[in-house]
C-alpha positions in Angstrom: 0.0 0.0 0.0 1.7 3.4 -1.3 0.3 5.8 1.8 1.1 8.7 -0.2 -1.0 7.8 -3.4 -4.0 10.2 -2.1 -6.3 11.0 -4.9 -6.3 14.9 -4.2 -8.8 15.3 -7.1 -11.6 13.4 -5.9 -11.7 14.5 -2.2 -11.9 17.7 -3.8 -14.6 17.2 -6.2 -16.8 14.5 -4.1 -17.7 13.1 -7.4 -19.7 10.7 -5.5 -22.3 8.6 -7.8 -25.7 7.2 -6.0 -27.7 5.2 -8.8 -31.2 4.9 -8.0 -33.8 2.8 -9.3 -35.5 5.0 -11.5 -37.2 3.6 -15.3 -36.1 7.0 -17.4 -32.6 7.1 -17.1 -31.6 10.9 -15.6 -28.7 12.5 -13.9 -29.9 15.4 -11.2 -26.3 16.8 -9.2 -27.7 18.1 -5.7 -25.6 21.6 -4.0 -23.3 19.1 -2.5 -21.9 17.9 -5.9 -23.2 14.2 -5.6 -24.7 13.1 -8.7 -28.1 11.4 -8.8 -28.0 8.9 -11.6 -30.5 6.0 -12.9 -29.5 2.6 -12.7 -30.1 1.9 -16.6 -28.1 5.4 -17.7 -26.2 3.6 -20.9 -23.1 6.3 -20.6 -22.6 6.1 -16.7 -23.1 1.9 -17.0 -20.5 2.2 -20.5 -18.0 3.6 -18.5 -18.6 1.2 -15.3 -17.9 -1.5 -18.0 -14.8 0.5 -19.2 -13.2 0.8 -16.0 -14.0 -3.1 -14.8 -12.6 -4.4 -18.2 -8.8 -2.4 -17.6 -8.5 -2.8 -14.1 -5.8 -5.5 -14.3 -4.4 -2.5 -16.3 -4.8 -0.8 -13.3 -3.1 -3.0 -10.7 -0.2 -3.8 -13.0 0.5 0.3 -13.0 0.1 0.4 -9.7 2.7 -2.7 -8.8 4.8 -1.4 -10.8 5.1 2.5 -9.2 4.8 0.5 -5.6 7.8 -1.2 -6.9 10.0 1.8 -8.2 8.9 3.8 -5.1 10.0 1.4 -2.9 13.3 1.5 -4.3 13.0 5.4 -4.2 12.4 4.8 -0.4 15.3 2.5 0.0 17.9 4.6 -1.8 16.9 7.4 1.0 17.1 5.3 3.6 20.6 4.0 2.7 21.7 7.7 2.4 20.3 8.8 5.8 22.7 5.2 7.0 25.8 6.6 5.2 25.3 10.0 7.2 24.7 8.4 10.4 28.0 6.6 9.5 30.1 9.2 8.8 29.2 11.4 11.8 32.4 12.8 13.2 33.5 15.1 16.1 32.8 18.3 13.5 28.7 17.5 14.0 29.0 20.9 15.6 27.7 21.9 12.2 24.3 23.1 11.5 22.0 20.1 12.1 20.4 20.9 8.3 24.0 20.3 6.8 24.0 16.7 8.1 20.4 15.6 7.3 19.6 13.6 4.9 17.3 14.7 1.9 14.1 13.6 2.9 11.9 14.0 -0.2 12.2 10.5 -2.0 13.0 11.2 -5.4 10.1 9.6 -7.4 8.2 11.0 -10.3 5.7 7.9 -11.6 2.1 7.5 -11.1 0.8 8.2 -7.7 -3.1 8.7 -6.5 -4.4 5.3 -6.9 -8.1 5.5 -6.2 -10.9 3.0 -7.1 -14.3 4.0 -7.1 -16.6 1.2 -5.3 -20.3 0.4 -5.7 -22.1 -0.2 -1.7 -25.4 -1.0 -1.0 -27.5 1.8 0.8 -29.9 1.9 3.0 -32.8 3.3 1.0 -31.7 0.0 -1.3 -30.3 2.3 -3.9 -26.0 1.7 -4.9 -23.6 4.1 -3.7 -20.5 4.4 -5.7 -18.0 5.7 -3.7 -13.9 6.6 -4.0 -11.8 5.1 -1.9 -7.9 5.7 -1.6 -4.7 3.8 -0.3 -6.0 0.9 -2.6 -4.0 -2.7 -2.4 -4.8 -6.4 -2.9 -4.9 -9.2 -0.7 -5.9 -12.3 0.1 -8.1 -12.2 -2.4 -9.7 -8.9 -2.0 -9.4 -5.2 -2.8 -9.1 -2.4 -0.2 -8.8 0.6 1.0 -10.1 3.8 2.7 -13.0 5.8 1.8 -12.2 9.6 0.7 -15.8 10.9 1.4 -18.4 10.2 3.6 -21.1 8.0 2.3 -24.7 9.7 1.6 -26.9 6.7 2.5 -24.8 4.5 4.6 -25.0 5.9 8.2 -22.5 3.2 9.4 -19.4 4.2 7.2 -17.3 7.6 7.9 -14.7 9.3 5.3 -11.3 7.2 5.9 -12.8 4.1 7.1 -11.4 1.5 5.5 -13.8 -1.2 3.5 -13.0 -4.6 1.5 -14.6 -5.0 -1.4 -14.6 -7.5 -4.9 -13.9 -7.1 -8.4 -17.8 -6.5 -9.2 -18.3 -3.6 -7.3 -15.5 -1.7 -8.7 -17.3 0.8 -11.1 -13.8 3.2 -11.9 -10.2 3.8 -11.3 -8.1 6.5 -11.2 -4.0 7.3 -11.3 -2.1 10.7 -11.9 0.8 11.1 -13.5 2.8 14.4 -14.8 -0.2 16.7 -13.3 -2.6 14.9 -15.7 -5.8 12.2 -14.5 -6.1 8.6 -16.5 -8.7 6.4 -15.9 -12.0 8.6 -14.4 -14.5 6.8 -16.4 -17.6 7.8 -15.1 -16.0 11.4 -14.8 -15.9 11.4 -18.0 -19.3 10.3 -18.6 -20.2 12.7 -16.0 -19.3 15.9 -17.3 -22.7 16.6 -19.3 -23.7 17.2 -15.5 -21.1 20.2 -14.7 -20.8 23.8 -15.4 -19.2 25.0 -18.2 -16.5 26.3 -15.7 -16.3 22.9 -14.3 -16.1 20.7 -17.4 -13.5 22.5 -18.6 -11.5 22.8 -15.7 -11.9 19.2 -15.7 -10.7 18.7 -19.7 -7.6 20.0 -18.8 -6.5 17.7 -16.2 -7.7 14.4 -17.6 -4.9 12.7 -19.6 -6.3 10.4 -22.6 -7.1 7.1 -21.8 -5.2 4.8 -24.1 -7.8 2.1 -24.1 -5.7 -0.4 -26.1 -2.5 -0.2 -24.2 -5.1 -0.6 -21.0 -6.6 -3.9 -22.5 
């Protein structure tokens, strides 16, 4: 589990979905920003498909930035050892001069986020994001990055396991750009002007047959 990979972008959007059971297929956003969709909406349910179909695509990204910033990690660690080491009697320098740079020099993808279908209350499906993703045993996890509409028993940062079919998107940034944010992109009928732009900008094409 990278800690850092925080997806910045959707705690700040709360581009929370909640698909309700409705025959006519609509979108309504409420003054919160969570968007109301119908459960049979073919462009939101296209891009649910989308994002289930290249998540191996996903998790094979992701293993590979876990593995180059772990060795990130370990190069800093082994500096801050060869400081320690060479300490001498002139440590009566400035402390800053002896510490060890402690930014880890790593410039791949970072804010893995899945989005994650849960089962309300009111019977409806909340799709939620949730951050500080990994596998095991069998399952996904990770922590929620808003608090749920309809499900009174789950709080923002709780953390949740969950299975390949509820997965309904993924997201990963990379050089100040967004891939993945399917139903985003479905979504941005639903926003502003401002706000769809604003979102153009920062979402990176998705390269669907290198995702496959």
């Amino acid at each position: 589990m990278i800690k850092i990979f925080q997806n910045t972008l959707i705690a700040g959007l709360g581009l929370g979905l909640v698909a309700c059971g409705d025959v006519e297929p609509k979108i309504d956003v409420d003054n919160d920003g969570v968007v109301y969709a119908s459960s049979d909406n073919t462009d939101v349910n296209a891009a649910m498909r989308q994002a289930r179909n290249t998540l191996p695509y996903f998790w094979r990204t992701y293993n590979k930035a876990l593995a180059e910033f772990n060795l990130a990690q370990a190069a800093l660690d082994r500096r801050a050892e060869e400081q320690a080491k060479n300490k001498t009697k002139k440590d009566n320098a400035p402390e800053k001069d002896n510490a060890p740079e402690d930014v880890i020099s790593y410039e791949g993808p970072r804010d893995f986020s899945i989005k994650v279908s849960l089962r309300a209350t009111d019977g409806s499906l909340e799709h939620i994001w949730v951050n500080e993703v990994e596998q095991k045993d069998g399952l996904m996890h990770g922590n929620l990055a808003n608090d749920p509409i309809n499900l009174p028993n789950l709080r923002i940062g709780q953390r949740i396991d969950f299975n390949n079919f509820q997965v309904s998107d993924w997201a990963y940034s990379l050089d100040n750009f967004f891939y993945g944010h399917f139903t985003t992109r479905a979504l941005l009928p639903t926003m502003s002007g401002e706000e769809a732009d604003a979102m153009r900008e920062i979402l990176g094409e998705n390269n669907l047959a290198d995702m496959q």
